[in-house]
N, CA and C of each residue as an Amber inpcrd file, in Angstrom:
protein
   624
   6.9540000  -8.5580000  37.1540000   5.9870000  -8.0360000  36.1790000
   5.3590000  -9.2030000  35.4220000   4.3760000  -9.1390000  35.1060000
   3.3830000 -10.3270000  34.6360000   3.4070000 -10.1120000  33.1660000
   3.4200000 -11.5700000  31.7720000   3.4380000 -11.2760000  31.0810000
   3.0210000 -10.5940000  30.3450000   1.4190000 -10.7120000  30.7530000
   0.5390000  -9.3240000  30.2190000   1.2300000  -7.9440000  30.1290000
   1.7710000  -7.8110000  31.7190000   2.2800000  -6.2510000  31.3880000
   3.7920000  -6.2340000  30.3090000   4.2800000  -7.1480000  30.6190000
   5.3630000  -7.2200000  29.1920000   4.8510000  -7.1150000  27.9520000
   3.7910000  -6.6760000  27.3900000   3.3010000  -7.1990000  26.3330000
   3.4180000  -6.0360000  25.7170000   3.3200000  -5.6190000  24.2390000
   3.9130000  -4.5830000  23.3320000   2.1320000  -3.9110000  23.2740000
   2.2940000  -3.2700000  23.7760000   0.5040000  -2.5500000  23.9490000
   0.3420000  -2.3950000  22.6260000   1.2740000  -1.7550000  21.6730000
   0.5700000  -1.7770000  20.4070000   0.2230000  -3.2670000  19.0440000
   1.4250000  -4.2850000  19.6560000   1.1990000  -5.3070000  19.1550000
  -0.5890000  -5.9790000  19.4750000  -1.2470000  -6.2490000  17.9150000
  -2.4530000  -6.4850000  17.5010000  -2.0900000  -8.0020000  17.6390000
  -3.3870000  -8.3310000  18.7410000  -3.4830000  -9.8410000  19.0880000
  -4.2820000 -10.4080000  18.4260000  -4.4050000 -11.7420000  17.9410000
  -5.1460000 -12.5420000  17.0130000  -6.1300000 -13.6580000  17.5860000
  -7.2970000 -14.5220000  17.3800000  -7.5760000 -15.5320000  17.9100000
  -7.1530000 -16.3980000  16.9280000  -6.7450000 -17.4320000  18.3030000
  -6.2100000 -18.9620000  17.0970000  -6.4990000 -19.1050000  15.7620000
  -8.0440000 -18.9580000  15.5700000  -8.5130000 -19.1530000  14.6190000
  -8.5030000 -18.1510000  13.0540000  -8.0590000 -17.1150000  13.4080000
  -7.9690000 -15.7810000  12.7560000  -7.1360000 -16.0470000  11.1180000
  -7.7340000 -15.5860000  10.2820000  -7.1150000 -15.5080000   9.2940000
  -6.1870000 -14.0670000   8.6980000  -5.2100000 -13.9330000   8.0710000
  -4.6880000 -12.9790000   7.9400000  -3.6740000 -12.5770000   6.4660000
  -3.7090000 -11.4590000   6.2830000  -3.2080000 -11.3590000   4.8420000
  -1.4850000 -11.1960000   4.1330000  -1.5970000 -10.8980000   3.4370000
   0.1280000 -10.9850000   3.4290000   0.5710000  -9.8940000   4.2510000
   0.3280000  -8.7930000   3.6070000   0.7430000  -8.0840000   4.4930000
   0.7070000  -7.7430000   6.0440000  -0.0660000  -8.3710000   6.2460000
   0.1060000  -8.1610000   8.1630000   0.6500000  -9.2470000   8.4060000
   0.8070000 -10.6060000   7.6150000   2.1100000 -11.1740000   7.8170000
   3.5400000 -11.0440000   7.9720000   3.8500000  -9.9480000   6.7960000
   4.9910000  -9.2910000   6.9220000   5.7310000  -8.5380000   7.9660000
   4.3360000  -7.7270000   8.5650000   4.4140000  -6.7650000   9.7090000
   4.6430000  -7.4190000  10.5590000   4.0140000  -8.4600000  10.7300000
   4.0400000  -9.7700000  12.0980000   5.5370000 -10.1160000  12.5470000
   5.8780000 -10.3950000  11.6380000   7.5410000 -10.6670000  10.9480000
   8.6580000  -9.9340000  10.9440000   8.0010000  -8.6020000  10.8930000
   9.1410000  -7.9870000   9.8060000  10.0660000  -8.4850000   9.1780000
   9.6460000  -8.4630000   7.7380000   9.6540000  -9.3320000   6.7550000
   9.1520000  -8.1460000   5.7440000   9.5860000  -9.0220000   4.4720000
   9.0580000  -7.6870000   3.6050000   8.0330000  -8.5480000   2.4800000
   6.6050000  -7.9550000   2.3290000   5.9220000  -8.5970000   1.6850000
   6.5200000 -10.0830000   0.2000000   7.5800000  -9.3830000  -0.4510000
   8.1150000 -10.0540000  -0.9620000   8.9450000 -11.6720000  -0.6180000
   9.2630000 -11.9930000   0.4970000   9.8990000 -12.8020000   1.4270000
   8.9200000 -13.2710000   1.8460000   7.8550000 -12.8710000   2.2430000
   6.4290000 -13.9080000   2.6650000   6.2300000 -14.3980000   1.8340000
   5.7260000 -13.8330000   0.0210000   5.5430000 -14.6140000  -1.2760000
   6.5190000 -15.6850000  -1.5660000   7.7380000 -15.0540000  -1.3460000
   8.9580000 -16.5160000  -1.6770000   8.4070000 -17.7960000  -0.4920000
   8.1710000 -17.4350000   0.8360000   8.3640000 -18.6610000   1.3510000
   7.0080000 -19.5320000   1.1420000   5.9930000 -19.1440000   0.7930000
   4.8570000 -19.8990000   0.2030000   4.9360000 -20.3570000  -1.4830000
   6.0150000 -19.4770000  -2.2430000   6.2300000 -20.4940000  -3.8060000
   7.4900000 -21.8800000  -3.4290000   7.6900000 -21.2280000  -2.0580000
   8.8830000 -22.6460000  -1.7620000   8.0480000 -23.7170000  -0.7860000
   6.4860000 -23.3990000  -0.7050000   6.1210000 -24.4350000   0.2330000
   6.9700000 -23.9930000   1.8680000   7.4250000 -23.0970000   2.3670000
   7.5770000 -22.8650000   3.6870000   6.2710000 -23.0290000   4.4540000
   5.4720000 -21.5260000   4.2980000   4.6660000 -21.2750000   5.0760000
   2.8020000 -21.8830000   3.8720000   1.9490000 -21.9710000   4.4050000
   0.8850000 -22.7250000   3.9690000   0.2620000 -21.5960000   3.6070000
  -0.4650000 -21.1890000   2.5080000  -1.6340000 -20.1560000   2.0210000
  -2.9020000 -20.8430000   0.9670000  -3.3590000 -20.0930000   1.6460000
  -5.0620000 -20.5700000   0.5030000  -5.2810000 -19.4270000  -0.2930000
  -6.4750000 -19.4620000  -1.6750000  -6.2100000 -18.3510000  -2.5150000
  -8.3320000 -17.7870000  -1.9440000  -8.0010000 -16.1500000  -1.5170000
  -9.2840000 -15.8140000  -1.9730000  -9.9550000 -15.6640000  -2.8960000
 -11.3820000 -15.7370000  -3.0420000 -11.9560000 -15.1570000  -3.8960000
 -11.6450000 -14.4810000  -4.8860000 -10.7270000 -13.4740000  -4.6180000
 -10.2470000 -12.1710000  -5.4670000  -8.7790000 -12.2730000  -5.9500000
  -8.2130000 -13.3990000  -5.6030000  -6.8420000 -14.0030000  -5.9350000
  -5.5530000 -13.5840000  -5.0720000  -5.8240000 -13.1860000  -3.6910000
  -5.2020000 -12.8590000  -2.5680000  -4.9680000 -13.8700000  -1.8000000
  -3.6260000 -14.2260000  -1.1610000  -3.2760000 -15.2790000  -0.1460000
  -3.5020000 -14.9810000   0.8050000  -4.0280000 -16.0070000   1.4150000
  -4.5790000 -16.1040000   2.7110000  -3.5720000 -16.8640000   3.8020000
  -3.7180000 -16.4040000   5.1310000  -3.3010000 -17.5240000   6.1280000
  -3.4800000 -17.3130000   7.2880000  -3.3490000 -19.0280000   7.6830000
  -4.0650000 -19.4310000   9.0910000  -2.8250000 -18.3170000  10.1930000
  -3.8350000 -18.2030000  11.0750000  -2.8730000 -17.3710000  12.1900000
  -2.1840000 -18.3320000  12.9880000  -2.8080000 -19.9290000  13.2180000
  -1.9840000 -20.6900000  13.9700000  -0.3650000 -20.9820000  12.9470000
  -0.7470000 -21.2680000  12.0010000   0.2900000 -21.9930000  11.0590000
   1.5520000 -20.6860000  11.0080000   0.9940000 -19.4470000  11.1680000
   2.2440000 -18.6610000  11.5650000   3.1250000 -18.9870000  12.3460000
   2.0420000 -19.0670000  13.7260000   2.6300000 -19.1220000  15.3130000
   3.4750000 -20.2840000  14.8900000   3.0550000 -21.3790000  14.1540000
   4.0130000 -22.8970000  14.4320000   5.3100000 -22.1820000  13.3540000
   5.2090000 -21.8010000  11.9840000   6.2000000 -21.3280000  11.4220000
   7.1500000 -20.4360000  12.4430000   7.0450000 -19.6590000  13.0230000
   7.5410000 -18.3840000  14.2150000   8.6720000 -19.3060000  15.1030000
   7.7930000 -20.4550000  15.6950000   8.4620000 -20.9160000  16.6060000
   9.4440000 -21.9370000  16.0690000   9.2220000 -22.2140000  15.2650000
   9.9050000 -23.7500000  14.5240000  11.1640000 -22.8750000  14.0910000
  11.1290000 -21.6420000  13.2370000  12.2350000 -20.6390000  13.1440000
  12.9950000 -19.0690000  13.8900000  11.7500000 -19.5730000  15.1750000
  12.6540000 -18.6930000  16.5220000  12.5020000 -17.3350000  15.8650000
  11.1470000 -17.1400000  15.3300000  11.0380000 -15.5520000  14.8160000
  10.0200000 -14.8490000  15.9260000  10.5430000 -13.9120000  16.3620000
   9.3230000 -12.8550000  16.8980000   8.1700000 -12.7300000  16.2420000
   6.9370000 -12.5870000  16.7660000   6.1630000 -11.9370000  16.0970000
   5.5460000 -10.3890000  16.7410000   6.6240000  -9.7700000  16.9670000
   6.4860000  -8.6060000  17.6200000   5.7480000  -7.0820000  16.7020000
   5.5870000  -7.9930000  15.6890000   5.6250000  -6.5490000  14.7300000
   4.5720000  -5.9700000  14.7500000   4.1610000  -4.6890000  14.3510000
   2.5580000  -3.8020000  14.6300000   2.1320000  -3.7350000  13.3690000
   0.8620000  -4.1640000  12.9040000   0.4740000  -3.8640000  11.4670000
  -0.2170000  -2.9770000  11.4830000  -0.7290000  -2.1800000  12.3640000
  -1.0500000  -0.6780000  12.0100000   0.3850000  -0.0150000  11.5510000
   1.7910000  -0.4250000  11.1980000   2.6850000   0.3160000  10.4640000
   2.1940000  -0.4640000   8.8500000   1.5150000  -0.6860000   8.8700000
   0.9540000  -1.4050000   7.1520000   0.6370000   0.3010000   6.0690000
   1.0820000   0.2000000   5.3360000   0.8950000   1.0060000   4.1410000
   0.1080000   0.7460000   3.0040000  -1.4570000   1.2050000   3.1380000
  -2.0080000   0.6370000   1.9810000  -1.9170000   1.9490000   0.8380000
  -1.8330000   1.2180000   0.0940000  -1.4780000   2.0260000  -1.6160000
  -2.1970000   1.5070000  -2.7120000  -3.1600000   2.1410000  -3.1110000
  -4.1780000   1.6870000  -4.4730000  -3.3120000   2.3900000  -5.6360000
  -3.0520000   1.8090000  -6.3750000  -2.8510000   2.5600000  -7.8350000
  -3.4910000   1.9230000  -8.7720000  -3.9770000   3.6380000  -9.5360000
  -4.9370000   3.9480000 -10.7960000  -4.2550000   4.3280000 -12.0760000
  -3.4870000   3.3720000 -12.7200000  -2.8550000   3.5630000 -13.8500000
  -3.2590000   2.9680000 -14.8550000  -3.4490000   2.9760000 -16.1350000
  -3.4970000   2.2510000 -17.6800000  -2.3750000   1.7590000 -17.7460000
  -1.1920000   2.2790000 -17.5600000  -0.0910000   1.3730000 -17.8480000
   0.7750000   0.1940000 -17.0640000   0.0760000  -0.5290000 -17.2930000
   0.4860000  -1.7410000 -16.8460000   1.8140000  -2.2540000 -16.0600000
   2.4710000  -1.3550000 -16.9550000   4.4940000  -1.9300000 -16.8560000
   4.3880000  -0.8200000 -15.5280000   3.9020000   0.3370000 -15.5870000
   4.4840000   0.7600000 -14.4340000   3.5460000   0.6340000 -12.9110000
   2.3650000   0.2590000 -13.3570000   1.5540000  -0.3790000 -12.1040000
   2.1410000  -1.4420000 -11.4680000   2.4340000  -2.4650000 -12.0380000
   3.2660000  -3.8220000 -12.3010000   4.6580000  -3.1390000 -11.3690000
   5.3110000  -2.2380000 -11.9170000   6.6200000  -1.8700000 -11.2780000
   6.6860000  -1.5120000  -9.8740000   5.7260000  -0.5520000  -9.6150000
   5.4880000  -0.0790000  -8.0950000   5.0450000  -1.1660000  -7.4490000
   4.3060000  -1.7050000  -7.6530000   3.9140000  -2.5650000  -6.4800000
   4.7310000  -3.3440000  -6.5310000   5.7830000  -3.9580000  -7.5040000
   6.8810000  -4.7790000  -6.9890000   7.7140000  -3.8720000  -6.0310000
   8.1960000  -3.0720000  -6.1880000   8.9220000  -2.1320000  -5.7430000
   8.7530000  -1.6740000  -4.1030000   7.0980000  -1.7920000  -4.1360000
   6.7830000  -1.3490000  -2.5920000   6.7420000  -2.1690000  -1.9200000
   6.2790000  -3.1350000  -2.7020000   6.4750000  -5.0330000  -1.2910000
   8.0190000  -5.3000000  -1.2370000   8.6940000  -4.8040000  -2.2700000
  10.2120000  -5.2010000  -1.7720000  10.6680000  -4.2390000  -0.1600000
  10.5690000  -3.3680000  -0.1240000  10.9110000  -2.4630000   0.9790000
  10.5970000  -3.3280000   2.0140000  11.5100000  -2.6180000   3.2870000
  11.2740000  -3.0870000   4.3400000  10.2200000  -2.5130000   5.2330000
   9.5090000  -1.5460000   4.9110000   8.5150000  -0.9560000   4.9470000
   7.3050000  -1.3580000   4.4610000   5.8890000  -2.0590000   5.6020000
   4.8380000  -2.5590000   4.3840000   4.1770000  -2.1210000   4.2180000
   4.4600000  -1.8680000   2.7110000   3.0130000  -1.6050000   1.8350000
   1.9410000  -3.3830000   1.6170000   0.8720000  -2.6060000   1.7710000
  -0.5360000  -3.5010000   0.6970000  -0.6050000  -2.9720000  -0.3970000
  -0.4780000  -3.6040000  -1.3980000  -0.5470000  -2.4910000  -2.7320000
  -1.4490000  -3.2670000  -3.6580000  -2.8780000  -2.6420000  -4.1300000
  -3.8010000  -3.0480000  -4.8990000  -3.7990000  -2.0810000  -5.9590000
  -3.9740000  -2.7520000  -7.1980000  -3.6970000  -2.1320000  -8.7200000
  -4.8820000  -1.7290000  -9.3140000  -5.3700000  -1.1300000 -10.4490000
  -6.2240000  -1.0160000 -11.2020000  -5.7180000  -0.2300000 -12.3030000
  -6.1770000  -0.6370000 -13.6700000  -5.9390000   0.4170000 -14.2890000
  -7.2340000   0.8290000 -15.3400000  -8.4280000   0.5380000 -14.7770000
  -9.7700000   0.7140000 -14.8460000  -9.6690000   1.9090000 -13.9900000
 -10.1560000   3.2450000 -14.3690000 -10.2360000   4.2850000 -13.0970000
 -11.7540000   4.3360000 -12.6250000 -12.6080000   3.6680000 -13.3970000
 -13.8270000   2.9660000 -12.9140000 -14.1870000   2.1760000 -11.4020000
 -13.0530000   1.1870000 -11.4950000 -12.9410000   0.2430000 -11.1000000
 -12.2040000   0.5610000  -9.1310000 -11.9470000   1.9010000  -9.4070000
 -10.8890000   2.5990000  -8.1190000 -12.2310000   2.8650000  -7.3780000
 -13.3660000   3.1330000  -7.3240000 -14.6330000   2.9680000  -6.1470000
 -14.8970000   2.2840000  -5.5240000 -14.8280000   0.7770000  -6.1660000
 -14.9300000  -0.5570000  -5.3910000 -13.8690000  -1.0730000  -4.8700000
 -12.8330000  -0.3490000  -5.4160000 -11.4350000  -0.5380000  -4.3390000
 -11.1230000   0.0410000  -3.3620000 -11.6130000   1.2130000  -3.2450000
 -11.8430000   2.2080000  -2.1380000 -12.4600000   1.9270000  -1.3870000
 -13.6250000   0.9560000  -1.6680000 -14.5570000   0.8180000  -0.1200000
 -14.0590000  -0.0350000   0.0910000 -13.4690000  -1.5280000  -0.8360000
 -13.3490000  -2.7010000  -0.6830000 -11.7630000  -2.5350000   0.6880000
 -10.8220000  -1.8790000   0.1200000  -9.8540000  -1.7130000   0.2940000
  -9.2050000  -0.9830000   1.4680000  -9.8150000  -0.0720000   1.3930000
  -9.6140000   1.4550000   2.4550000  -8.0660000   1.7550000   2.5740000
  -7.6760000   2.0670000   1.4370000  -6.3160000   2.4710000   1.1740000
  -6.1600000   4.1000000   1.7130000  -4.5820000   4.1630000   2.3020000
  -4.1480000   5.1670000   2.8510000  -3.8360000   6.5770000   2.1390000
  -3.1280000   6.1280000   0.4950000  -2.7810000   6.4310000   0.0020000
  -3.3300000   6.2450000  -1.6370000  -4.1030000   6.8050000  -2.6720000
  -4.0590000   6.7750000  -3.9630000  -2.9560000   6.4340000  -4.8080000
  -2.6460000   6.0910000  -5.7890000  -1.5780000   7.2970000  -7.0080000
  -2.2120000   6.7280000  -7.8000000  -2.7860000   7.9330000  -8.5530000
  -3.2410000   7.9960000  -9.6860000  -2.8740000   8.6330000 -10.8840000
  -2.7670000   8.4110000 -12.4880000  -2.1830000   8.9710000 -12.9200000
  -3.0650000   9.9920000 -13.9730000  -2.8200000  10.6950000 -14.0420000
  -3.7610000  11.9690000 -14.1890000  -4.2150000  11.7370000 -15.9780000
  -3.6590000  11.0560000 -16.8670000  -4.2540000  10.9560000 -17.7910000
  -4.5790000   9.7450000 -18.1830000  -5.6600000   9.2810000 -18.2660000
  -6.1340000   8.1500000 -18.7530000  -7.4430000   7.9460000 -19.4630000
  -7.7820000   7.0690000 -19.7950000  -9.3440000   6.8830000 -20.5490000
 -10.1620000   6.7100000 -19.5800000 -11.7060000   7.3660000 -20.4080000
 -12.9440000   7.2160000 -19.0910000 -12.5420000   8.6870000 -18.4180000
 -12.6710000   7.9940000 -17.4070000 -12.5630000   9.1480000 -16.0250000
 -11.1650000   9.2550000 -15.6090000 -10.1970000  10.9190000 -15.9590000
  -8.5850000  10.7480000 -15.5520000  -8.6000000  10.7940000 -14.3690000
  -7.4680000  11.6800000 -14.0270000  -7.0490000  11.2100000 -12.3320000
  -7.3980000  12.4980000 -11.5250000  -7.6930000  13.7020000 -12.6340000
  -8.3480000  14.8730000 -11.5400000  -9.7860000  14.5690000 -11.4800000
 -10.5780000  13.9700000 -12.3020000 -12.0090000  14.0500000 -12.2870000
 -12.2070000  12.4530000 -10.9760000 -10.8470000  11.9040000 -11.0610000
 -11.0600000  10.7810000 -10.1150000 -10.6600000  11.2570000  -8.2350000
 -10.2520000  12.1930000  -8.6290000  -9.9230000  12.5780000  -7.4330000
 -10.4050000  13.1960000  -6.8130000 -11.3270000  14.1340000  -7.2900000
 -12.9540000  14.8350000  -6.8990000 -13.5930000  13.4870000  -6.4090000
 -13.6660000  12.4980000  -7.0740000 -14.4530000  11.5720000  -6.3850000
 -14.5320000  11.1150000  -4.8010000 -13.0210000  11.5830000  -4.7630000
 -12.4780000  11.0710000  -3.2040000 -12.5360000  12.4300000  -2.5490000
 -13.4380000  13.0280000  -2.6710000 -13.0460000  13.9740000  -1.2350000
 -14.1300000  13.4990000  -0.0080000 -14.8490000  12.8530000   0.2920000
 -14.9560000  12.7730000   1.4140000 -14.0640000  11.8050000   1.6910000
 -13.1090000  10.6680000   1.2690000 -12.1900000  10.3980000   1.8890000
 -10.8430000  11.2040000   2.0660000 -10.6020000  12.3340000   1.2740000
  -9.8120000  13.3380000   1.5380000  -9.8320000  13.9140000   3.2580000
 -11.1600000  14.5180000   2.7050000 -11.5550000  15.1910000   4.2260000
 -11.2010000  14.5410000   5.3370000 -11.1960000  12.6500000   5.9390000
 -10.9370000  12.0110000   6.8880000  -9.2800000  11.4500000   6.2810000
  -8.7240000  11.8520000   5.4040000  -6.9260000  11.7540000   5.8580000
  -6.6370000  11.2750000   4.5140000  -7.6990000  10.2820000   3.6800000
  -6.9420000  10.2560000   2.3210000  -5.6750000  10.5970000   2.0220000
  -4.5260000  10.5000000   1.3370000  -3.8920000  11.0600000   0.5070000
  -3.7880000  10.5280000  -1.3880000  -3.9060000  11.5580000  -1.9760000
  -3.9330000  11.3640000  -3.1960000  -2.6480000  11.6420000  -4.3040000
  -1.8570000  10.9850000  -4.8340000  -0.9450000  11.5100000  -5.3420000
  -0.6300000  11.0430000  -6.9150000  -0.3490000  11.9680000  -7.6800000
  -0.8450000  12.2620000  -9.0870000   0.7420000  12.1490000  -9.8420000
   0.5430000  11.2170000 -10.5950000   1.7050000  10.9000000 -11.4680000
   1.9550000  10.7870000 -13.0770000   1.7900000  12.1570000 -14.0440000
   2.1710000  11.4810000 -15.4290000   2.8570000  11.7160000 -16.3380000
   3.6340000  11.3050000 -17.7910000   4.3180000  12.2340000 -18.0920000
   4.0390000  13.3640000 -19.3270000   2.3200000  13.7580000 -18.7820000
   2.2720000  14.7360000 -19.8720000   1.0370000  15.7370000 -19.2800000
   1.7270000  16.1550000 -18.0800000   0.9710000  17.0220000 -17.4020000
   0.9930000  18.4810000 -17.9580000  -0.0290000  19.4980000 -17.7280000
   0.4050000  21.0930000 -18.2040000  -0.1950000  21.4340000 -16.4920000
   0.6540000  22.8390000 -16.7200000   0.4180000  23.4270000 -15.3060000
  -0.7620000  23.6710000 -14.8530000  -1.8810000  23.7030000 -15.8290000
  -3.5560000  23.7490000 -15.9010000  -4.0190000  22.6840000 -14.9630000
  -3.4090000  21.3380000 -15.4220000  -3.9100000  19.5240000 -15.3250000
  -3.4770000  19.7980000 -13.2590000  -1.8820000  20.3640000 -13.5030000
  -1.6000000  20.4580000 -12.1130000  -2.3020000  21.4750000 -10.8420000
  -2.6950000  22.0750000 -11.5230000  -3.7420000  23.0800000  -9.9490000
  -4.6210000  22.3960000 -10.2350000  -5.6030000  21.9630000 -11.4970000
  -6.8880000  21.7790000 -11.7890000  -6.8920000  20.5830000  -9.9860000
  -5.5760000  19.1350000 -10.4230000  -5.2060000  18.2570000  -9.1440000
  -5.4810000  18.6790000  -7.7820000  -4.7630000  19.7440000  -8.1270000
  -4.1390000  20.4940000  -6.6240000  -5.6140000  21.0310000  -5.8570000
  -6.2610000  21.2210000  -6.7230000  -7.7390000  21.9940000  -6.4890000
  -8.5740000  20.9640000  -6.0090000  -8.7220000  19.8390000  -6.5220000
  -9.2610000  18.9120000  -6.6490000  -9.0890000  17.9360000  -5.1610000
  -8.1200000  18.1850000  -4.6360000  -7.5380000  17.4260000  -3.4370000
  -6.2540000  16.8000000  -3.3320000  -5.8310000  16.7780000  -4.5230000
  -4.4420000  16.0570000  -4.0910000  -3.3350000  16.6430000  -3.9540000
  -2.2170000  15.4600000  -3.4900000  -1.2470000  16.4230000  -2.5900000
   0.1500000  16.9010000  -3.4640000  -0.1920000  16.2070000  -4.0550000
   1.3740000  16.3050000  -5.3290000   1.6630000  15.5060000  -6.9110000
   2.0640000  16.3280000  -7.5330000   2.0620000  15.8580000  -9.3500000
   3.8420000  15.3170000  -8.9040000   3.9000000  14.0430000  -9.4830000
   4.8580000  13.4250000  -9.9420000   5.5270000  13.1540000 -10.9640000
   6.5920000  13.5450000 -11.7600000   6.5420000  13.7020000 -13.6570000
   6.8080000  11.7930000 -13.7030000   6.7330000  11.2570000 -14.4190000
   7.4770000  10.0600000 -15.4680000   8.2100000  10.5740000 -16.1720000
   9.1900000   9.6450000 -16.3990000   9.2900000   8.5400000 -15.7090000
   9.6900000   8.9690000 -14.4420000   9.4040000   8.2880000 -13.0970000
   9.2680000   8.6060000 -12.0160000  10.7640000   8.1720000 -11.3900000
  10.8140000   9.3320000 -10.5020000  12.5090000   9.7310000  -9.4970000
  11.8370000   8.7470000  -8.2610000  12.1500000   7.5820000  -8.0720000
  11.5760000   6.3850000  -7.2250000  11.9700000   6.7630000  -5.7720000
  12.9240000   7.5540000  -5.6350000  13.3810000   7.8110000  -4.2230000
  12.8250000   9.2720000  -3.9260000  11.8580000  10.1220000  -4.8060000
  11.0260000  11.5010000  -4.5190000   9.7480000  10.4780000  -4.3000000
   9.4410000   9.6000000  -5.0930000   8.2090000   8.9700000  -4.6970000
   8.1190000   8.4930000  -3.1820000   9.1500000   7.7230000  -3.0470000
   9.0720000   6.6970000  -1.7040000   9.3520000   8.2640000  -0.7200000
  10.0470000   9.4320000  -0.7770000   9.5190000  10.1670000   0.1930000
   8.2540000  10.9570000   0.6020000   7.4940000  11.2500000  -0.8840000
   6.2700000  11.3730000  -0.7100000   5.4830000  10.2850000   0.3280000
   5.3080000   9.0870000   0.1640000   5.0240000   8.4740000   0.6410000
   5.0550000   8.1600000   1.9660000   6.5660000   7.7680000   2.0860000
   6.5060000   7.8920000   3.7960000   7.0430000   9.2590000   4.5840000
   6.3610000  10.3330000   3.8540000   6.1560000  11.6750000   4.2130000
   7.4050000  12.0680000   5.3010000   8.9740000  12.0330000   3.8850000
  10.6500000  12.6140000   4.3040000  10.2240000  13.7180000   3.8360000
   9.7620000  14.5950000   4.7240000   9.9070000  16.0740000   4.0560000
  11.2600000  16.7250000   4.1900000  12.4790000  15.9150000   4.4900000
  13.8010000  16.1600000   4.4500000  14.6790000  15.7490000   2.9330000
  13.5350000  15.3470000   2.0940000  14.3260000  14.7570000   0.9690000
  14.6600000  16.2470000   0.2580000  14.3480000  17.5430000   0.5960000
  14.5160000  18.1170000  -0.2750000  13.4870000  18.9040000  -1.1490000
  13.7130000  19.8580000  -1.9290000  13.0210000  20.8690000  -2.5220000
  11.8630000  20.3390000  -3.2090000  12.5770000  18.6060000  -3.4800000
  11.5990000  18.1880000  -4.6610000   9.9150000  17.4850000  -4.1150000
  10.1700000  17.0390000  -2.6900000   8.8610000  17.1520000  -2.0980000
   7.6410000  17.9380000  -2.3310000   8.2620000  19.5710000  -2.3900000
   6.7760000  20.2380000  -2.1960000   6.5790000  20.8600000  -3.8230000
   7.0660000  19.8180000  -4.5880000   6.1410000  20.0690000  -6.1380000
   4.6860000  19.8200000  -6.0450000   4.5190000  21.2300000  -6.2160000
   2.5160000  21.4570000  -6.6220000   2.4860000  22.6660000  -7.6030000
């Protein structure tokens, strides 16, 4: 059999020249976004900063990192998890996305807590997944979530997190497109099954 046909049909091939982001580094790897960040504050692996304050890297300088430490790069980054969150509060925007690059599971996780600011992240971004938290200044998280239905309609998911919801705020959501109200402070292991959609976790999944 020829190497070609050995080849992981779903593994995403790169040209030499290709640049690539943390997270499909991770995937590359399997590795967890967090462990890619350590080995570039230790000077391991080489990154440049974008525009927008995102690390960058060369696709060769992988391949030489890979081989120099006998790592596969077998991994599929269509298993990548992108996750935008639309929160005001900082500490817990700040928390999740530490939380989701730690997993061995990758998330991309881009923040805002401008709910303004979640349009240009949406196109910029093309996240899989929302969480937004339903009360905030400006525009909350049901009037933001009307915004997204034509990305609803093609697979969106939207998921609504706060701790001073009324059962009104929750259909008004539910009406609106999204898939589930989350209370705060947040049960981190009902979240992470929302997410990677365990509808075995239990009763507490299909809160709407």
């Amino acid at each position: 059999m020829s190497e070609e046909q050995n080849q992981d049909p779903n593994q995403v091939k790169f040209a030499p020249d290709a640049v690539l982001t943390t997270s499909q580094v991770a995937a590359l790897m399997q590795v967890s976004v967090v462990t890619v960040e350590m080995w570039v504050r230790n000077q391991i692996i080489k990154a440049s900063k974008a525009s927008d304050g995102q690390d960058l890297y060369k696709y060769e300088d992988i391949v030489k990192h890979a081989e120099k430490h006998n790592i596969k790069l077998d991994g599929n980054i269509d298993q990548i998890i992108k996750v935008l969150i639309v929160d005001d509060d900082s500490f817990v925007a700040d928390f999740l996305k530490d939380f989701l690059e730690s997993r061995e599971t990758i998330y991309e996780v881009h923040r805002t807590g401008i709910s303004f600011m979640a349009d240009t992240l949406m196109r910029k971004f093309a996240p899989h997944i929302v969480i937004v938290d339903l009360r905030m200044p400006g525009m909350n998280g049901i009037e933001l979530c009307k915004t997204f239905s034509t990305q609803i309609e093609q697979g969106l998911r939207v998921v609504g997190i706060s701790g001073h919801w009324t059962t009104e705020d929750k259909d008004a959501f539910i009406s609106a497109g999204g898939e589930v109200c989350l209370n705060k402070p947040l049960d981190i292991q009902l979240l992470i099954a929302v997410l990677e959609e365990n509808r075995e976790y239990g009763e507490g999944y299909t809160l709407k």
